[in-house]
C-alpha positions as CSV (number, residue, x, y, z in Angstrom):
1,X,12.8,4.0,-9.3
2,X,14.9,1.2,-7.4
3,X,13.7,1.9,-4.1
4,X,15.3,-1.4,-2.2
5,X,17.7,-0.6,0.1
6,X,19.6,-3.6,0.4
7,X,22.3,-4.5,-2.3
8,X,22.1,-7.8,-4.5
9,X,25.8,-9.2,-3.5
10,X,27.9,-9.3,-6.0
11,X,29.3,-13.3,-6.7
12,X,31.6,-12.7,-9.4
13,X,29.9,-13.8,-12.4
14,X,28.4,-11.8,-15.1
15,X,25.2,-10.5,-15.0
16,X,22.7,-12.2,-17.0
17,X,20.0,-11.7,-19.2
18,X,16.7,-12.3,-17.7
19,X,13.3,-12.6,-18.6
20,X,9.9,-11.1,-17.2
21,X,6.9,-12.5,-16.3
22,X,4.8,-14.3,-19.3
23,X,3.1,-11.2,-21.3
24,X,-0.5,-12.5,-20.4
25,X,0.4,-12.3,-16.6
26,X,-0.5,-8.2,-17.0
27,X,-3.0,-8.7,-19.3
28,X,-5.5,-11.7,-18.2
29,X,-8.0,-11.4,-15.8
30,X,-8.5,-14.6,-14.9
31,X,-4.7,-14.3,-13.5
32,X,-5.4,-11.4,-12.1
33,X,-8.4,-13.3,-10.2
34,X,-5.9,-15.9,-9.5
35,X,-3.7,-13.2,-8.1
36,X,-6.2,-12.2,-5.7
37,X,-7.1,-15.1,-4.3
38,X,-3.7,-16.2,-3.9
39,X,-1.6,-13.1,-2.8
40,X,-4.0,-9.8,-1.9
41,X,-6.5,-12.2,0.4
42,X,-3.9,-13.8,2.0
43,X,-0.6,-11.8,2.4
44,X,-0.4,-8.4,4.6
45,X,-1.9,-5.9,2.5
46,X,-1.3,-2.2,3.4
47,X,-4.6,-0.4,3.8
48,X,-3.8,3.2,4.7
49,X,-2.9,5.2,7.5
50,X,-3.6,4.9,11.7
51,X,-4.6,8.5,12.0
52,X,-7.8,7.9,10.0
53,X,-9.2,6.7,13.0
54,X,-8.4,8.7,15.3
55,X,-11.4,7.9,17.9
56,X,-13.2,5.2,19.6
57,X,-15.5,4.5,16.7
58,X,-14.0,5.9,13.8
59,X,-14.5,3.4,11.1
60,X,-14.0,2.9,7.5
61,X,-15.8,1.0,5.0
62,X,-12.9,0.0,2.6
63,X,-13.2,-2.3,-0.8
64,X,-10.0,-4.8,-0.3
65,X,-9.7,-6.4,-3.7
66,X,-13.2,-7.0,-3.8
67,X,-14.1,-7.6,-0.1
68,X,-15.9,-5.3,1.7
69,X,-14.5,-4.5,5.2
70,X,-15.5,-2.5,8.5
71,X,-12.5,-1.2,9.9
72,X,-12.6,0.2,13.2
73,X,-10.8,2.1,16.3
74,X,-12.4,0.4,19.6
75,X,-12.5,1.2,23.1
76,X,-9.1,0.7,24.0
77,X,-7.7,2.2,21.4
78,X,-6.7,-0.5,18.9
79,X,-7.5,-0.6,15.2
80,X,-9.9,-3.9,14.6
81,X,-11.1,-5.1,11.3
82,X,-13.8,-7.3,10.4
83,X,-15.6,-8.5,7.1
84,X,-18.8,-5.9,6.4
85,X,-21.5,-8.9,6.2
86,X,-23.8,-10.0,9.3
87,X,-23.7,-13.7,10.8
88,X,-27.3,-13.9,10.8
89,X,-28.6,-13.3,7.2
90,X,-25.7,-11.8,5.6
91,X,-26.7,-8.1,5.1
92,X,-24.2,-5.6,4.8
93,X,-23.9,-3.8,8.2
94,X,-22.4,-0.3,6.6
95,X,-23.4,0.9,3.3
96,X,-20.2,0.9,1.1
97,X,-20.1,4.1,-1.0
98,X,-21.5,2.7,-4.2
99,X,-24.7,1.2,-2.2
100,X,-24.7,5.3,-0.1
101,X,-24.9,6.8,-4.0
102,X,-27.4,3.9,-5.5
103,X,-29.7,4.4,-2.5
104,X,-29.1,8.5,-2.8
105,X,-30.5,8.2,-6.6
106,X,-33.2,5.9,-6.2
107,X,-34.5,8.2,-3.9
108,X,-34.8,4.9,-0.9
109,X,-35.0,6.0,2.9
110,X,-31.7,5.8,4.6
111,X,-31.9,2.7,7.1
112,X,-30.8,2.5,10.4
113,X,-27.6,0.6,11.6
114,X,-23.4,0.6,11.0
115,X,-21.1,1.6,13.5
116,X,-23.3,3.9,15.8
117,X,-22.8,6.8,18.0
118,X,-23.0,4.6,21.1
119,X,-20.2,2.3,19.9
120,X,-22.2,-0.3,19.3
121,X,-22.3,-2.3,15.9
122,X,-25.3,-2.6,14.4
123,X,-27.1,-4.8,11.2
124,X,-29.8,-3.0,10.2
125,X,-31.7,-5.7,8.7
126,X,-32.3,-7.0,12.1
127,X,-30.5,-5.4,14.9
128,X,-28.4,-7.5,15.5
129,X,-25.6,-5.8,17.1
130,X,-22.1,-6.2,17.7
131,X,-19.4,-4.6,19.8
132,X,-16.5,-2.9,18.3
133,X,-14.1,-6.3,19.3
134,X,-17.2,-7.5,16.8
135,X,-18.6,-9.6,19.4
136,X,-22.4,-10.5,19.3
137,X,-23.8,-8.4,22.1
138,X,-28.0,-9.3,21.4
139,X,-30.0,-11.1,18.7
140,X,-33.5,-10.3,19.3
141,X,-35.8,-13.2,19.6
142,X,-32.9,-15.6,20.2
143,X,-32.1,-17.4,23.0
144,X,-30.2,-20.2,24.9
145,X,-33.0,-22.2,25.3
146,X,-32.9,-22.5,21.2
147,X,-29.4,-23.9,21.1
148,X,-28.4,-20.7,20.5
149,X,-24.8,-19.7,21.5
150,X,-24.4,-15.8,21.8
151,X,-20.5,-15.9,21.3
152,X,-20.3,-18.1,18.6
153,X,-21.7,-15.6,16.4
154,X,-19.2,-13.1,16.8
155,X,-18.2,-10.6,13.2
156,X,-16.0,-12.5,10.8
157,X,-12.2,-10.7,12.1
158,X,-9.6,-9.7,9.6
159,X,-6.0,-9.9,10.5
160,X,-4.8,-6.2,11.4
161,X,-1.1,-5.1,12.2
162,X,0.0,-1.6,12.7
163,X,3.7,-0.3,11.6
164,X,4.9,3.0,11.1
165,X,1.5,4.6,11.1
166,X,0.4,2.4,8.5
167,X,-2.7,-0.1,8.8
168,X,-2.4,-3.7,7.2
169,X,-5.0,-6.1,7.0
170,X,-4.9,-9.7,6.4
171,X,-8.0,-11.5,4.6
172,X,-7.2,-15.3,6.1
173,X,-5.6,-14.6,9.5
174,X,-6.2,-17.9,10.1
175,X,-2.7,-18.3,8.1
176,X,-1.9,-15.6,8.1
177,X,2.2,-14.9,7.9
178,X,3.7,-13.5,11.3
179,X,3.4,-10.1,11.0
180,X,6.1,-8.9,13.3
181,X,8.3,-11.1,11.0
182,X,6.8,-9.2,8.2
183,X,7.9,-6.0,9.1
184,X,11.2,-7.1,10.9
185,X,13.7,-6.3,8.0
186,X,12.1,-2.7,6.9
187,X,11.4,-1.7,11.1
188,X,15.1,-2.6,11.6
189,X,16.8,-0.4,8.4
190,X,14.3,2.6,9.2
191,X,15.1,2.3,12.9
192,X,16.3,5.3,13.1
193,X,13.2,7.0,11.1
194,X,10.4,8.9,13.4
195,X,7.7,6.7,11.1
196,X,4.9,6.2,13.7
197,X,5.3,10.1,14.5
198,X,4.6,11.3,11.3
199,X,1.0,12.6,9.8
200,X,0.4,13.2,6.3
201,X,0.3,16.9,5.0
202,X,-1.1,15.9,1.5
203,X,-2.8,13.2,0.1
204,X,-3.0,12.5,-4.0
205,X,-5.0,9.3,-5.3
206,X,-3.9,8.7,-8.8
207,X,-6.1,6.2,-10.9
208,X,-3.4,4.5,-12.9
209,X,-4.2,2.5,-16.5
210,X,-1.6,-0.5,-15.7
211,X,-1.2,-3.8,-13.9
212,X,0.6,-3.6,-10.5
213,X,3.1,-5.7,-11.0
214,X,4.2,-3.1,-13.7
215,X,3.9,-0.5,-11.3
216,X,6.0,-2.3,-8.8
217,X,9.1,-2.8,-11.6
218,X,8.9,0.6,-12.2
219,X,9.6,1.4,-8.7
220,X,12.0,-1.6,-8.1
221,X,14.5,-0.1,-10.8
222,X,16.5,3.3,-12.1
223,X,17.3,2.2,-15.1
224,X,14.3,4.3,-17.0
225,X,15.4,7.5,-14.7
226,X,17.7,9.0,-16.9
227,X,15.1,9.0,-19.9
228,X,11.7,9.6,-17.4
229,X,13.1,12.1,-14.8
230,X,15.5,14.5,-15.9
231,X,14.5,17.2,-13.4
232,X,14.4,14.2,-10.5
233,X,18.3,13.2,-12.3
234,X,19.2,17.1,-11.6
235,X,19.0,16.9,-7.5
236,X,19.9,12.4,-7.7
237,X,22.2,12.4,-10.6
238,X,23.5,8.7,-9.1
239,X,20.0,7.5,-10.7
240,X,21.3,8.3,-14.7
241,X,25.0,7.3,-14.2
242,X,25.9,4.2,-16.1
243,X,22.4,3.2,-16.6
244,X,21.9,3.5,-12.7
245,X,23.9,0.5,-11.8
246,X,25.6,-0.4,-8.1
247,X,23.4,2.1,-6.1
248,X,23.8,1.4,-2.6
249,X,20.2,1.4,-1.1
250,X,21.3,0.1,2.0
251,X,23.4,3.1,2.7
252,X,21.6,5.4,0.7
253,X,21.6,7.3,-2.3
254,X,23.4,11.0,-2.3
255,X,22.1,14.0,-3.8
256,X,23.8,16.2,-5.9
257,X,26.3,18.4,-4.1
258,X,24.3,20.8,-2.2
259,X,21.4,19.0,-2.0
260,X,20.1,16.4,0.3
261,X,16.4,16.2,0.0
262,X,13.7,15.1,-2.6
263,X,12.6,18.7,-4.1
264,X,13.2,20.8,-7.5
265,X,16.0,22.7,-5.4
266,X,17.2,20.2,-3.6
267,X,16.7,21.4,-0.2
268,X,14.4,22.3,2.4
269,X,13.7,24.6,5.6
270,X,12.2,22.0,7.5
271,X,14.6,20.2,9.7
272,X,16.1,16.5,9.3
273,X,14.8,14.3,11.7
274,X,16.2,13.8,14.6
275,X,18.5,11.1,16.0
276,X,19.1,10.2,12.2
277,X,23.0,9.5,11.4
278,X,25.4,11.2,9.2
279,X,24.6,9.5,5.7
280,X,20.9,9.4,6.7
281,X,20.6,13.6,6.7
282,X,21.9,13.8,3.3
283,X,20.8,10.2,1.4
284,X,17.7,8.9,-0.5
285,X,16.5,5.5,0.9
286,X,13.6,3.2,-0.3
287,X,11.8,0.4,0.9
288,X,9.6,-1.4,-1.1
289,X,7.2,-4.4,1.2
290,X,5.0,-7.1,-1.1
291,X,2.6,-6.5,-2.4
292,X,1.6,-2.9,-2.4
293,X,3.2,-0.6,-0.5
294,X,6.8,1.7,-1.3
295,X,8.4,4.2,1.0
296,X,11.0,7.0,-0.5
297,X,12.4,8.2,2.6
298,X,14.5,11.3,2.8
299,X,15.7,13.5,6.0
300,X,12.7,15.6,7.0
301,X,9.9,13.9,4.7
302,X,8.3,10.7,3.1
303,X,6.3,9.5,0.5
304,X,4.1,6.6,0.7
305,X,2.4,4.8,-1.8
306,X,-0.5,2.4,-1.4
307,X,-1.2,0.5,-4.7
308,X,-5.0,-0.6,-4.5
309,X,-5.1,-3.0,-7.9
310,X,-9.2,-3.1,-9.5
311,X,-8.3,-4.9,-12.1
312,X,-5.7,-6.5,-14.5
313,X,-5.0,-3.2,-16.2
314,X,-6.2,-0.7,-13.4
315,X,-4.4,-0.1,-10.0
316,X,-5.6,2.8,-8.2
317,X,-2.6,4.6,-5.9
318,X,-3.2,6.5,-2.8
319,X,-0.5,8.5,-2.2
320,X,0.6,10.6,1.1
321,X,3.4,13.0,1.4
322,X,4.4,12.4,5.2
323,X,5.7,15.5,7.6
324,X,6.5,15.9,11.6
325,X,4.1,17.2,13.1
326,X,6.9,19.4,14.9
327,X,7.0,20.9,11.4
328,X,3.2,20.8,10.6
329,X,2.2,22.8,13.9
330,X,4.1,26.0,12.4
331,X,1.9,28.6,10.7
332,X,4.6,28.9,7.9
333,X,4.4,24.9,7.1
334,X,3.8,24.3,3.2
335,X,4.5,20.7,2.0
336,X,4.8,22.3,-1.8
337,X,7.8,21.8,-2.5
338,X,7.4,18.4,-1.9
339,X,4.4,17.4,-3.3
340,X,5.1,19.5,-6.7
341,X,8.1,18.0,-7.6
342,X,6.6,14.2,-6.4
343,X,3.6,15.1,-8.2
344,X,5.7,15.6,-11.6
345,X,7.7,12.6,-10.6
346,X,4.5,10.2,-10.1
347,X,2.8,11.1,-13.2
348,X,6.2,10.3,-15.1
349,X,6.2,7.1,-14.0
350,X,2.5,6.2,-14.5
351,X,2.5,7.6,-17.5
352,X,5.1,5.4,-18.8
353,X,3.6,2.4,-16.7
354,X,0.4,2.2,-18.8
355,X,2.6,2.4,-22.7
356,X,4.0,-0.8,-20.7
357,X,0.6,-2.0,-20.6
358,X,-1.0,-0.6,-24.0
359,X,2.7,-2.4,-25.7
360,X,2.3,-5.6,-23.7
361,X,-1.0,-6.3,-26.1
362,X,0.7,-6.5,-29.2
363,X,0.5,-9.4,-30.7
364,X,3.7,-10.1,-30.8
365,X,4.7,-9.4,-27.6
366,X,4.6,-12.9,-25.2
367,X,7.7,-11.9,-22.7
368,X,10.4,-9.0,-22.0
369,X,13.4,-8.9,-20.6
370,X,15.4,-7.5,-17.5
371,X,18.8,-6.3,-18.1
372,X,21.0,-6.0,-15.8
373,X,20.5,-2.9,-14.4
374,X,17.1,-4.3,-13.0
375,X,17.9,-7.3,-11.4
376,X,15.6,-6.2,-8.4
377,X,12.8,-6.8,-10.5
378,X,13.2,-10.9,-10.0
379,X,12.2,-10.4,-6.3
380,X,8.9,-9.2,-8.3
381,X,8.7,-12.0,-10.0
382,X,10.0,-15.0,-7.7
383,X,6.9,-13.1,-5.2
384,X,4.3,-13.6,-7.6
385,X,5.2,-17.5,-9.3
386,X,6.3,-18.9,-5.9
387,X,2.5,-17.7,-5.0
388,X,0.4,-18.6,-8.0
389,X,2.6,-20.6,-11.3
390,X,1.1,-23.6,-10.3
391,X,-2.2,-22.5,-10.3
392,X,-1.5,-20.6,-13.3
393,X,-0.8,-23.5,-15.4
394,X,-4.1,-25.4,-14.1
395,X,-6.1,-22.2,-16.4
C-alpha cells in the first residue's frame, strides 16, 4: 500500500516509464552485505517500542543486522544503548538468545554477569563492570599507577533517539544524521496524533521470504490493491480506482461512505483521538521513514511495522497494533477487529512480496519497471543508490 502522505507535485508532463532497481540488488548477498554496512549500521534504524523498558534496568539484548547490542533504561529514566562486547577482552556481557539456548543444550553452568539486579553492568569473564550510562565503574587488578585510565574504557555507545514511542538506534553515532531532523517531517504531519501516548495491544512477528526493499515498494504503492485486497478495497475503495492514482496522502485517504476506520466493517466503538481535525477522524494516513519502519494511521488506532532484514531474501517484521490506553484500561477492550482484518491484509502482501522474490530469479529477469501509478517507489530507490551504487559497481 502507498503509505506516503505527501503528494509528488504534479509539473505538467507525462508520467514516465521507469525502471527498478538492477534484479541482483534483491537477490545478491554480497549487496545485501554492502547494504548493511552502508545504510542499516549507519542510518537511524527503528528498533522497537519505549515501553519495553519500562524500569531502571530493563534491558534488551537485540541482533541489529548482525550486531549484538545491550539496550538499556538507566537511572534517570532514558533509553541508552551500547554494543554487547567488553573493552577489556571482548566477551559478550549478556548472553544473546542463541548463546542462552546453545549453553541450555550443552548442559554448561549459567555464568554470572549482564545487566544485574543492582543496576550495575557486569562482564562475566572478569567483572568488569559498567554503569548503565556504560561507564567503567572497576577493573579488578587495574590501577592508575599502570597507566590505566578508568574512564577511557567506558562501553562502546550506540546512537539512540526516541519518537513517538518508538526506539531508534544508530550503529556510527559518530556520524550519525541529526536525528531531530530525522523525524522533523513525519513529527510535524502526525502533530496532531497522540503517538508517544499510545501502547501496543497486540503484537505479530511475521517471518517474511523477500528482500526489504521489496517489502518497502509494496507498501510505498496501491497499485497491486485492487488485485491483493479486495476486502481492504471494500472499506478504502479510493485504493482500486483508476489503478490507485492521485491519492492525496497528505490529506488523507477517505473510507467508503460510512466508514472511517481500518476494519472489515469499517468502524469502531473506540473513540477517535482527541484534538484530531475534521479530515483526520475519518481519513487513512501513512508514513513510511528509511529504512524500516511504516505507520498506517487511522482515528483511534495504528499499525506499526518494523522490518528487521536477515538476509537478502529474508526480512523478519515485527508488527504492533497500537491503542490509547484510555481505551485499553476498559474491561470491554478487544483490539480484534483490528488485528483480524490487518492480519488478512499483511499476509496478502507478504505473500505476494516473496513471488516478487521467487520471479526475480528467473533467468531472464535483470530489471522491472514502475509505472506510473508507483512513482513513490523512486524515493526507494534514489535512498538505496545515493547510499551504496558506487560501492556496488566496485563488486
Amino acid at each position: 500500500m502507498n503509505q506516503h502522505s505527501k503528494a509528488r507535485p504534479d509539473n505538467g508532463l507525462p508520467k514516465t516509464v521507469e525502471s527498478t532497481l538492477p534484479s541482483n540488488w534483491y537477490l545478491d548477498e554480497k549487496i545485501f552485505r554492502i547494504e548493511r554496512e552502508n545504510i542499516f549500521h549507519k542510518e537511524w534504524v527503528c528498533v522497537g517500542r519505549e515501553e519495553e523498558y519500562p524500569d531502571k534496568g530493563a534491558h534488551k539484548v537485540l541482533d541489529v543486522m548482525g550486531e549484538s547490542i545491550i539496550v538499556v533504561r538507566n537511572g534517570e529514566g532514558e533509553i541508552k544503548a551500547f554494543y554487547n562486547v567488553c573493552r577489556h577482552r571482548g566477551a559478550r556481557i549478556c548472553p544473546t538468545n542463541d548463546q542462552e539456548a546453545n549453553e541450555n543444550s550443552n548442559n554448561r553452568v549459567p555464568v554470572r554477569g549482564g545487566v544485574r539486579p543492582n543496576g550495575k553492568i557486569m562482564c562475566p569473564y572478569h567483572a568488569w563492570t559498567y554503569d548503565l550510562n556504560g561507564n567503567l565503574l572497576s577493573a579488578p587488578h587495574m590501577s592508575e599507577e599502570m597507566g590505566f585510565k578508568v574512564e577511557e574504557y567506558g562501553l562502546h555507545p550506540v546512537g539512540v533517539g526516541c519518537w513517538g514511542g518508538f526506539v531508534f538506534l544508530n550503529l556510527s553515532p559518530e556520524t550519525a544524521p541529526d536525528f531531530e531532523e530525522y523525524v522533523k517531517e513525519v513529527d510535524e504531519r502526525l502533530v496532531r496524533y497522540p503517538m508517544e501516548e499510545l501502547r501496543t495491544g497486540k503484537h505479530i512477528r511475521y517471518e517474511v521470504n523477500a528482500n526489504w526493499k521489496v517489502i518497502c515498494e509494496n507498501y510505498n504503492e496501491c497499485y497491486h490493491c485492487g488485485p491483493v485486497h479486495p476486502e481492504l478495497c471494500q472499506v478504502v475503495p479510493a485504493f482500486r480506482e483508476n489503478g490507485a492514482t492521485d491519492l492525496d496522502w497528505d490529506r488523507g485517504i477517505p473510507h467508503r461512505e460510512g466508514a472511517d476506520t481500518f476494519t472489515k466493517t469499517g468502524t469502531s466503538p473506540r473513540r477517535s483521538f482527541p484534538g484530531l481535525n475534521e479530515d483526520e477522524q475519518t481519513r487513512h494516513k501513512g508514513e513510511l521513514l528509511y529504512p524500516n519502519i511504516f505507520l498506517s494511521i487511522a482515528r483511534e488506532h495504528v499499525v506499526a511495522f518494523v522490518l528487521h532484514p536477515k538476509a537478502c531474501g529474508h526480512t523478519i517484521i515485527d508488527c504492533y497494533f497500537l491503542f490509547e490506553t484510555y481505551e485499553m484500561e476498559k474491561t470491554e477492550f478487544d483490539p480484534s477487529d483490528v488485528v483480524d482484518f490487518w492480519h488478512l491484509v499483511n499476509r496478502q502482501d507478504w505473500g505476494i512480496c516473496e513471488r516478487v522474490q521467487e520471479g526475480m530469479k528467473a533467468r531472464v529477469h535483470d530489471v522491472g519497471i514502475f509505472s506510473p501509478m508507483e512513482d513513490w517507489n523512486l524515493d526507494i530507490r534514489r535512498y538505496v543508490s545515493d547510499r551504496i551504487e558506487a560501492l556496488v559497481e566496485e563488486v
